[in-house]
C-alpha positions as CSV (number, residue, x, y, z in Angstrom):
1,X,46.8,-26.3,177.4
2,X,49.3,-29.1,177.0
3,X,51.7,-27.6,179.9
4,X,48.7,-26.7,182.2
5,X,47.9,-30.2,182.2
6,X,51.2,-31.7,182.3
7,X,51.3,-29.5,185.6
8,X,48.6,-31.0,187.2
9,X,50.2,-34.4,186.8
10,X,53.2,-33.6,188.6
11,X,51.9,-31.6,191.3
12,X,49.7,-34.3,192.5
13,X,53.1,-36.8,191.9
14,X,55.0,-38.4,194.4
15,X,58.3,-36.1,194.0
16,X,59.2,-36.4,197.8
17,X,59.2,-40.2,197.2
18,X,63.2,-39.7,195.0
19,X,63.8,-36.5,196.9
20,X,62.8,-36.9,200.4
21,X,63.6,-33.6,201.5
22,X,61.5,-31.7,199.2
23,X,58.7,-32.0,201.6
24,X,60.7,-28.4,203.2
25,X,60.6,-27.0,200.1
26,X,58.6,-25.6,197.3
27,X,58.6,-27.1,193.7
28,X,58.4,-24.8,190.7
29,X,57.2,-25.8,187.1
30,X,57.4,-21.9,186.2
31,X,59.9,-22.7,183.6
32,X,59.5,-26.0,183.5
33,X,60.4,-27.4,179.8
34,X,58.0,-31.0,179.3
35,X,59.4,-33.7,176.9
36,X,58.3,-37.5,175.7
37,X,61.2,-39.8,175.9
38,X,61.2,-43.9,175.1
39,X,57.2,-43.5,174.4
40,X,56.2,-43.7,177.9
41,X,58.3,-41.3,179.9
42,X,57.3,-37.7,180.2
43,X,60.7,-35.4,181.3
44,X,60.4,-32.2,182.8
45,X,63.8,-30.0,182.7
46,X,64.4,-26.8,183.9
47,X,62.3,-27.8,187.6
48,X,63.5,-25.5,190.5
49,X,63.1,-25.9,194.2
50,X,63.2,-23.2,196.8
51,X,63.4,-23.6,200.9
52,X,65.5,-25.1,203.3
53,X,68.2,-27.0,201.8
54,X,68.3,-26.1,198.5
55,X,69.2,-23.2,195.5
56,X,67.0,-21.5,193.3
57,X,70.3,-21.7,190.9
58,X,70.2,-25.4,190.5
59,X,68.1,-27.1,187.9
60,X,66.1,-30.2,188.2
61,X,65.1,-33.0,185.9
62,X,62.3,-34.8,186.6
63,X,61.9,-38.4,185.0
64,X,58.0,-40.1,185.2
65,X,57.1,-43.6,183.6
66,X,53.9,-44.5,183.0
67,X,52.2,-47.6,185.0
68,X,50.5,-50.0,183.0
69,X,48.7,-51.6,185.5
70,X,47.3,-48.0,187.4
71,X,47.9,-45.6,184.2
72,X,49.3,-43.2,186.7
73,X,52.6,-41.3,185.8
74,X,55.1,-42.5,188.6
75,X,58.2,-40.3,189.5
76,X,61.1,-42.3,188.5
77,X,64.4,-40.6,188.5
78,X,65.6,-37.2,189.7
79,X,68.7,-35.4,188.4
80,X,70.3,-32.3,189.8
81,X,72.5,-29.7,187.8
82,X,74.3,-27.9,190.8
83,X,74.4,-24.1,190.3
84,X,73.8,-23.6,186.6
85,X,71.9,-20.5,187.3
86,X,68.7,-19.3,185.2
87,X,67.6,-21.3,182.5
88,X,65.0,-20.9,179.9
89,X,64.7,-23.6,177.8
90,X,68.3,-23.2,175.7
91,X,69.2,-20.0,176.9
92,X,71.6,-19.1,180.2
93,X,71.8,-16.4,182.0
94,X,75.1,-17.3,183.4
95,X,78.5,-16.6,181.5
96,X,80.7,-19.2,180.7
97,X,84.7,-19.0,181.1
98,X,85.4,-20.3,177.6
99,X,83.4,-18.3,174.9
100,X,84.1,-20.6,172.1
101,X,85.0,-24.3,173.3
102,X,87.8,-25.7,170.4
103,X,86.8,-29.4,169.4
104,X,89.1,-32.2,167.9
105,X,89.0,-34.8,165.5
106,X,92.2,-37.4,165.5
107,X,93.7,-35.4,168.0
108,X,93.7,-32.4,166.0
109,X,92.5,-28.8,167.4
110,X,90.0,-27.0,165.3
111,X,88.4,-23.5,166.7
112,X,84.7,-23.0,166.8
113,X,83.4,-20.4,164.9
114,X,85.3,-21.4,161.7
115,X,84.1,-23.5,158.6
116,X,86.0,-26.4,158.1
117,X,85.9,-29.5,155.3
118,X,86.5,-32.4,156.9
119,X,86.1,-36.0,155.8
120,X,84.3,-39.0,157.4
121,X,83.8,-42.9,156.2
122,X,81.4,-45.4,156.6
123,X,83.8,-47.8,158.5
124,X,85.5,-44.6,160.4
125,X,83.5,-41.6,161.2
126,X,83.9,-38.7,161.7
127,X,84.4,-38.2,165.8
128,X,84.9,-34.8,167.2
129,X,85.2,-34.4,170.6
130,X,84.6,-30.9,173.1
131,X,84.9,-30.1,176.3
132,X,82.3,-28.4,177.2
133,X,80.9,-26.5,180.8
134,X,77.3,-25.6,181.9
135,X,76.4,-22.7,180.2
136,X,77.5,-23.8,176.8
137,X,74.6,-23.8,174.2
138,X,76.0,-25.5,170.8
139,X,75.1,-25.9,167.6
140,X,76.0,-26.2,164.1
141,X,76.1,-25.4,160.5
142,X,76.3,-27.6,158.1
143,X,76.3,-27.9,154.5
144,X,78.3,-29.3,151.3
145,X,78.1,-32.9,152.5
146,X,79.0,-35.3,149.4
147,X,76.5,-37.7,150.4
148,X,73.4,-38.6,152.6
149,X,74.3,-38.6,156.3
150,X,73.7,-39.0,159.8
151,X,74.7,-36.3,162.4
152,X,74.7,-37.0,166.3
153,X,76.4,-35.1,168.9
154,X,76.4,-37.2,172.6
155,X,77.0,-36.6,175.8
156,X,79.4,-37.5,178.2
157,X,77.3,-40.9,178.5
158,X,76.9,-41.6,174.7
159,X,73.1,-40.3,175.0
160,X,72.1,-38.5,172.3
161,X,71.1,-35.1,172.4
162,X,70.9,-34.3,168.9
163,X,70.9,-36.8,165.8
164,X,69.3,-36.0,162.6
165,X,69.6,-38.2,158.8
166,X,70.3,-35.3,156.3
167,X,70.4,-35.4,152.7
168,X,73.5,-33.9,150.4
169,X,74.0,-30.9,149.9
170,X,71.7,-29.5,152.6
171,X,72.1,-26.1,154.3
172,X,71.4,-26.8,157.9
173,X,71.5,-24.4,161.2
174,X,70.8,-27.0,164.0
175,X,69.1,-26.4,166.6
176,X,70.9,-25.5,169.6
177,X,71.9,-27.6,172.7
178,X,71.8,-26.2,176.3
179,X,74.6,-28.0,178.1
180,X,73.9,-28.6,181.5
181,X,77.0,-30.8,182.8
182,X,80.5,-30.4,182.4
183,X,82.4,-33.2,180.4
184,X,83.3,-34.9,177.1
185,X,80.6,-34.3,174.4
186,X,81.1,-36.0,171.0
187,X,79.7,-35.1,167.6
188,X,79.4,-38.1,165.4
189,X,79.2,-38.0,161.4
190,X,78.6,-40.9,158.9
191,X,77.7,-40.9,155.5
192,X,74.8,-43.3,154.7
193,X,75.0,-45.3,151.2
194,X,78.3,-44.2,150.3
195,X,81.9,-45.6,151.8
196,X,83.2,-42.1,152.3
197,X,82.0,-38.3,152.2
198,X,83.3,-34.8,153.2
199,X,81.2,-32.4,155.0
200,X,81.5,-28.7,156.0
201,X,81.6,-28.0,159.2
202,X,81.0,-25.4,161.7
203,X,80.2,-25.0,165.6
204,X,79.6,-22.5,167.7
205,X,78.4,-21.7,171.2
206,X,75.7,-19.7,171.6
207,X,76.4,-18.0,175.0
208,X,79.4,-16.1,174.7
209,X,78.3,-12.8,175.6
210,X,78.8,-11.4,179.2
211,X,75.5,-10.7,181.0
212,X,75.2,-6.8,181.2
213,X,72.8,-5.2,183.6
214,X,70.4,-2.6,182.0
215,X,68.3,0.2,183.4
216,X,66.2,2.9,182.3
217,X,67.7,4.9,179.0
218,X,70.3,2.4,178.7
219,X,71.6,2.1,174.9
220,X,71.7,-1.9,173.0
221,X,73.4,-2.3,170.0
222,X,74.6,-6.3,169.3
223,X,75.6,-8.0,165.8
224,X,74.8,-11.6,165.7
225,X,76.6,-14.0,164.1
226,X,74.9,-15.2,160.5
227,X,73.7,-18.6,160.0
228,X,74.7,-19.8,164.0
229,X,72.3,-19.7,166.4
230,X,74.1,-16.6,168.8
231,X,72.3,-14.6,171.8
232,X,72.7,-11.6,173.9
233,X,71.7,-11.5,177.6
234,X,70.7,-9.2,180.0
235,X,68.9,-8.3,183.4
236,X,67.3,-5.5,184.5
237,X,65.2,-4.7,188.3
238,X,61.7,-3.7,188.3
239,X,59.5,-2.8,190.8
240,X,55.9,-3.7,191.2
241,X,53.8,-1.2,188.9
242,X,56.5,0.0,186.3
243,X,56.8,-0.6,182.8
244,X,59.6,-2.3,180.8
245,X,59.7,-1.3,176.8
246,X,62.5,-2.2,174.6
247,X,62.9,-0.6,171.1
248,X,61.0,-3.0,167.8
249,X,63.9,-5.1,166.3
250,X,64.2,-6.4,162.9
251,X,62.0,-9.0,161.6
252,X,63.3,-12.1,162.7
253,X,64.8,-10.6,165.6
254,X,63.0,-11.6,169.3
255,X,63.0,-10.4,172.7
256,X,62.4,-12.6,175.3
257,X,61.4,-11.7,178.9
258,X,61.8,-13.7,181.8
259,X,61.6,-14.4,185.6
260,X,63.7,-15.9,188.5
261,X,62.2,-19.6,187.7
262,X,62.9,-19.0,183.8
263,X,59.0,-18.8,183.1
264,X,58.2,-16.8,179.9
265,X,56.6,-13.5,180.7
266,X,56.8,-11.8,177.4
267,X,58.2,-12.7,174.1
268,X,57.7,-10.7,170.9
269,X,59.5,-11.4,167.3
270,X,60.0,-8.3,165.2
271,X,57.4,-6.5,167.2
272,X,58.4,-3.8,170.1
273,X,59.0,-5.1,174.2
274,X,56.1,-4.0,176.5
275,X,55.9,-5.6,179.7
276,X,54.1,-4.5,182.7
277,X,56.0,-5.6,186.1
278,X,53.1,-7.4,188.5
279,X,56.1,-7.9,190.9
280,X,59.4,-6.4,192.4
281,X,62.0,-8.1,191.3
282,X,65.0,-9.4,189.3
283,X,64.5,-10.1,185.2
284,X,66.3,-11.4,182.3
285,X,65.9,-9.7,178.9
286,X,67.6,-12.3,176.2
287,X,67.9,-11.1,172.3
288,X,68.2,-13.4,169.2
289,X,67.7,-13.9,166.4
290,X,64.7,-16.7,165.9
291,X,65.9,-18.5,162.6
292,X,69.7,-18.3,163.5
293,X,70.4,-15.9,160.8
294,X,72.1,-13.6,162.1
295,X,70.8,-9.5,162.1
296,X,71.8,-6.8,164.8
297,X,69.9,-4.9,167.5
298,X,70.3,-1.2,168.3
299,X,67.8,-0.4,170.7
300,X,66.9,1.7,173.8
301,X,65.8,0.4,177.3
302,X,63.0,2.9,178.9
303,X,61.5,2.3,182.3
304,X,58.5,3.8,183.5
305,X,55.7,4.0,185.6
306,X,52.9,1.7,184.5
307,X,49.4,3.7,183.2
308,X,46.7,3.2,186.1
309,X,44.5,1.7,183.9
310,X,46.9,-1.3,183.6
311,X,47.4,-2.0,187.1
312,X,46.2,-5.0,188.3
313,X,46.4,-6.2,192.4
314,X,47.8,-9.9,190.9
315,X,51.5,-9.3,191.9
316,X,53.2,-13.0,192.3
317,X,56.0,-12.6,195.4
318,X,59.5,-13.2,194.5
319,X,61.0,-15.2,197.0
320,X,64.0,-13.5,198.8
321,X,66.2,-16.5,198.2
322,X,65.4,-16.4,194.8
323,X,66.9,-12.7,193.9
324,X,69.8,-13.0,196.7
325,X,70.5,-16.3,194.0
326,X,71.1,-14.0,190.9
């Protein structure tokens, strides 16, 4: 309900007023991802525009402020991530070049993927500092600190994108962050009520897998990493009128279907893939595990024709541009 009417709002919004040329083109909210930022600002990620001029592979943001004096949401700021392919919400269909980004602290390397005890102070934090490409989906694991702490990774601007107060001792998977622009990223750690701490430490990048292509009878078995929020990825074509059905995983185990514009079209956790293609196209199948804790998939990929008594004439088209993109 929330998104339908968050929808509304923007379609009726001024976008052509910050990007003048989107008046040629088409705006999708398909896969639109809505956030609340400073109170009064309402974000939409994850936008995409098709027609002349631009590329179903680049991702939007969308920034409104509320008025005051009209209560109208007014577009405020636009943003543009050239090229970083299909998003939904954290996960990327695109592959990165550097599976698992190193990160440094006083200049020294550490590899992601490894736990490490590392010490911070009140009057020097702990700073460690990646490089990191769009694609990259990070997060952590943390546990063992000595003491209260606060945990913030930034981006390349010192904005925030994940800060959290944690108390001693706590087991901790964070949540993951998509990283849509290439740069310096830094991960701050400071102990709160004590001059000093250690902490154990480790990060790791979600999207390190290579996107495989899929089609009917194709075989899945992937291991993913315990405690570490990992994924696999991949795409498969359907035409109109045929049905997609992937094998039940474990428990905590989900499959997520998706279109070009990264819109949800089927998402099931522990329960079997059924999904009945309304239009001929391009898809993404991701596979993860929902709690970060790791499992494996063995599964098989079946194709088929759709039962007649589950065909419905509501087929959405797939623009073109928008399959020539992946």
């Amino acid at each position: 309900m929330m998104r339908s009417i968050i929808r509304a709002v923007v379609l009726a919004a001024p976008i052509a007023a910050a990007t003048p040329a989107a008046a040629d083109g088409t705006v999708h909210l398909e896969g639109a991802v809505p956030r609340i930022e400073a109170g009064n600002r309402l974000v939409l990620d994850n936008v995409r525009i098709t027609g002349s001029g631009y590329s179903i592979a680049d991702s939007w943001r969308l920034t409104y402020a509320f008025d005051g004096a009209t209560r109208d949401l007014k577009l405020a700021a636009t943003a543009k991530f050239a090229n970083v392919g299909l998003v939904s919400e954290w996960l990327f269909a695109r592959n990165v070049t550097v599976p698992q980004p190193n990160f440094k602290v006083d200049g020294v390397a550490y590899p992601s993927g490894t736990q490490f005890t590392l010490p911070a102070m009140a009057i020097k934090p702990l700073v460690a500092t990646y490089s990191l490409q769009p694609g990259h989906v990070m997060s952590w694991r943390v546990s063992l600190a000595s003491t209260e702490f606060d945990f913030e990774f930034r981006d390349p601007s010192g904005k925030p994108l994940l800060k959290m107060r944690s108390a001693a001792n706590a087991n901790i998977v964070t949540e993951p962050v998509p990283i849509l622009k290439a740069g310096t990223y830094r991960l701050v750690v400071k102990p709160v009520g004590a001059p000093s701490m250690t902490i154990r430490l480790m990060s790791f990048n979600a999207n390190n897998r290579p996107l495989k292509t899929v089609v009917d009878g194709s075989a899945i078995s992937e291991d993913f990493v315990v405690n570490i929020r990992d994924y696999a990825k991949f795409r498969v074509y359907l035409d109109k009128g045929r049905t997609l059905r992937m094998t039940k995983p474990f428990t905590d185990v989900t499959i997520r279907l998706v279109d070009v514009y990264g819109r949800r079209l089927a998402s099931y956790t522990g329960l079997p893939m059924i999904y009945d293609s309304k239009a001929a196209g391009w898809y993404t199948v991701f596979v993860y595990n929902e709690r970060g804790w790791g499992a494996r998939y063995d599964g098989t990929v079946q194709v088929a024709q759709t039962p007649a008594a589950r065909v419905k004439d509501d087929a959405v088209a797939v623009p073109a541009a928008a399959v020539a993109a992946r």
